[in-house]
C-alpha positions in Angstrom: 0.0 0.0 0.0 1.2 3.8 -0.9 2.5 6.0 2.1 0.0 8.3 2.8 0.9 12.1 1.3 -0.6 15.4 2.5 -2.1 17.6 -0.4 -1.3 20.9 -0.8 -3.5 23.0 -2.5 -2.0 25.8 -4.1 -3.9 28.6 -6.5 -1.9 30.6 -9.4 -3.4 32.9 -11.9 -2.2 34.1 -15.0 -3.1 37.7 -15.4 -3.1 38.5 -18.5 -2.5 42.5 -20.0 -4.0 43.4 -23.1 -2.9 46.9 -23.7 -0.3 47.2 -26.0 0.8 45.3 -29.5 0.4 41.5 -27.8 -1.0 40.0 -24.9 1.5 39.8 -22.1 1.0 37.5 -18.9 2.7 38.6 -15.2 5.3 36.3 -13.7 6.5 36.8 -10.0 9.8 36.2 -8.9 10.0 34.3 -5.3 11.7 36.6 -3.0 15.5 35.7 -1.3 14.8 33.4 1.8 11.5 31.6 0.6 12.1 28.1 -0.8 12.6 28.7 -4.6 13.6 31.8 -4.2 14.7 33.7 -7.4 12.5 31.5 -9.9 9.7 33.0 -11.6 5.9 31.9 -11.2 2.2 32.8 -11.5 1.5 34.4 -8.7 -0.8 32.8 -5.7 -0.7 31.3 -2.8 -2.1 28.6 -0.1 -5.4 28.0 0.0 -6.4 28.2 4.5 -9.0 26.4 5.9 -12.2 27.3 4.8 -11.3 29.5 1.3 -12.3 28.5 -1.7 -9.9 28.2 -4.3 -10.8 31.4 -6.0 -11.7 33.5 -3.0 -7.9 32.4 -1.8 -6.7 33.7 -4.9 -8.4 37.2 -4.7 -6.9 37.3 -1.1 -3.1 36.4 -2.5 -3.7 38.8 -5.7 -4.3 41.7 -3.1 -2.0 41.0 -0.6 0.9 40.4 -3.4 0.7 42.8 -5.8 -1.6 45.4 -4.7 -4.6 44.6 -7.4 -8.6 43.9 -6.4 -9.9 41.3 -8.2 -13.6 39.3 -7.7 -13.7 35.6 -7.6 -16.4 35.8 -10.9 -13.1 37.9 -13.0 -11.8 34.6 -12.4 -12.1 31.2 -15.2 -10.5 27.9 -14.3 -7.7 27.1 -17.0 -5.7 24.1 -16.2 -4.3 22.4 -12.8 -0.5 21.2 -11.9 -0.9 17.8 -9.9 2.6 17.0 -8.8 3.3 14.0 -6.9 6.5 13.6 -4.0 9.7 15.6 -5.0 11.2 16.2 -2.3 10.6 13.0 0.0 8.2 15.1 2.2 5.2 13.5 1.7 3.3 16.4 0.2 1.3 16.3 -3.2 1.0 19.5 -4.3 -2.2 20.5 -6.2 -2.8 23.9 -8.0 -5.0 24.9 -10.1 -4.5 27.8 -12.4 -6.7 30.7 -13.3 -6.9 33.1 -15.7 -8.3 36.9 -15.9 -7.7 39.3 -18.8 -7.9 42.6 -17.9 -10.7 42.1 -14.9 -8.9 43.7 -12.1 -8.6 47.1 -10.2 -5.9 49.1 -9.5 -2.0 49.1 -10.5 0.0 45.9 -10.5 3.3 46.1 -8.2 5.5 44.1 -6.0 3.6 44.7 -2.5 5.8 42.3 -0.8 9.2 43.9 -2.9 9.1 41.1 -5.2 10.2 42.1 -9.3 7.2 41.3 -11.4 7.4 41.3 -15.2 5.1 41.3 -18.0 6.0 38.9 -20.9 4.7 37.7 -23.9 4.4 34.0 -24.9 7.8 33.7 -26.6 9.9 34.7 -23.8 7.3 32.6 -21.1 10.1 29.9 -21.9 13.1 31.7 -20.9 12.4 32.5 -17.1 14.0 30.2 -14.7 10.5 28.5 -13.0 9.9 25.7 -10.8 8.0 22.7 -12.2 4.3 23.0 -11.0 4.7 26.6 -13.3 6.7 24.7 -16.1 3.8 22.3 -16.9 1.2 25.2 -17.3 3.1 27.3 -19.3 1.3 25.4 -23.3 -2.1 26.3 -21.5 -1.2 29.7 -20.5 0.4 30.1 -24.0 -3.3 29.0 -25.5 -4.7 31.8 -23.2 -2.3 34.4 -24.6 -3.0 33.3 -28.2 -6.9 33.3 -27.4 -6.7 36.5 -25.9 -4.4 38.0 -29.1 -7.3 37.1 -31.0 -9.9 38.6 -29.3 -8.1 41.8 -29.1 -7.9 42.1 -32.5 -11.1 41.4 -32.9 -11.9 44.3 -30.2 -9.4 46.1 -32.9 -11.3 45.5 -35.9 -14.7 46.8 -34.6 -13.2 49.6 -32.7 -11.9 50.3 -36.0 -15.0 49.6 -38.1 -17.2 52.2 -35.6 -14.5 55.1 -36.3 -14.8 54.6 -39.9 -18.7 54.6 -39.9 -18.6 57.4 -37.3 -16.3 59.4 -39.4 -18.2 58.3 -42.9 -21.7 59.6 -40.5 -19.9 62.7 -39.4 -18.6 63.4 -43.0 -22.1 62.7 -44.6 -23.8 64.9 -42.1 -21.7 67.6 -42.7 -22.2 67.8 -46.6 -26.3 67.4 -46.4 -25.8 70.6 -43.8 -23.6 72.1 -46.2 -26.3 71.6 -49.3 -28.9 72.8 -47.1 -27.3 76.1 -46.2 -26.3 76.4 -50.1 -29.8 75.7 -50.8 -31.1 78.4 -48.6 -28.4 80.8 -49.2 -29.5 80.5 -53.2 -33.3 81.7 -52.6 
């Protein structure tokens, strides 16, 4: 029979940024004196007694980087289920979120840790430990999901100028041809 192991449940989010030219996702780097330390992760926590997963998560996004967040900005996107690795009988199980763009206030390092913003090319080139590793090709899935949508939010954004401006422009010459009309008789 199998030694009994402990589970550890563990939540992560990837927040994903879609301001600029590509969807970029925060990683966290674990602070000097916490195990790990100087690896980069989605950020998160333990979930204590009594939290759900997501109302954990809300609680770690706010007391790590600064940002409010609701449990509903929140959509399950994958799980890490990671069996004994270092002969302490703990099974560590974390699932992984995802919000685009569905929290308040400015993203920083509220317990001084560096925090940077990366697209999915580079998610590969950050030093991470292996419960983050195995999410990364669904968080990469995410980012190309949520590159799509934004040019979608593009395209229309871009459509409703044009109209406006072809509106604006039409208006403008049947209020010319009615003052020319007037101004003839």
């Amino acid at each position: 029979m199998a030694a009994t192991r402990r589970v550890m449940l563990v939540v992560a989010a990837a927040l994903i940024r879609c301001g600029g030219d590509e969807p970029l996702v925060l990683l966290a780097q674990r602070p000097p004196g916490k195990s790990l330390a100087g690896q980069w992760e989605f950020p998160g926590g333990k979930v204590e007694l009594g939290e759900t997963p997501e109302g954990a998560l809300c609680r770690e996004l706010g007391e790590e980087l600064g940002i409010e967040i609701r449990p509903s900005a929140l959509t399950p996107l994958t799980f890490a289920s990671l069996g004994d690795r270092n002969s302490n009988n703990v099974h560590l199980l974390m699932p992984l979120f995802v919000a685009v763009d569905r929290w308040s206030g400015e993203v920083r390092g509220a317990e001084g840790q560096e925090l940077r913003w990366v697209n999915a090319s580079q998610l590969s080139d950050w030093p991470m430990p292996i419960a983050d590793k195995v999410l990364l090709p669904a968080v990469r899935q995410a980012l190309l999901r949520a590159t799509a949508v934004t040019a979608r939010r593009r395209a229309t954004a871009a459509a409703a100028a044009v109209a406006s401006a072809g509106e604006a422009l039409e208006g403008g010459a049947v209020s010319g041809a009615a003052q020319g009309g007037a101004n003839e008789s």
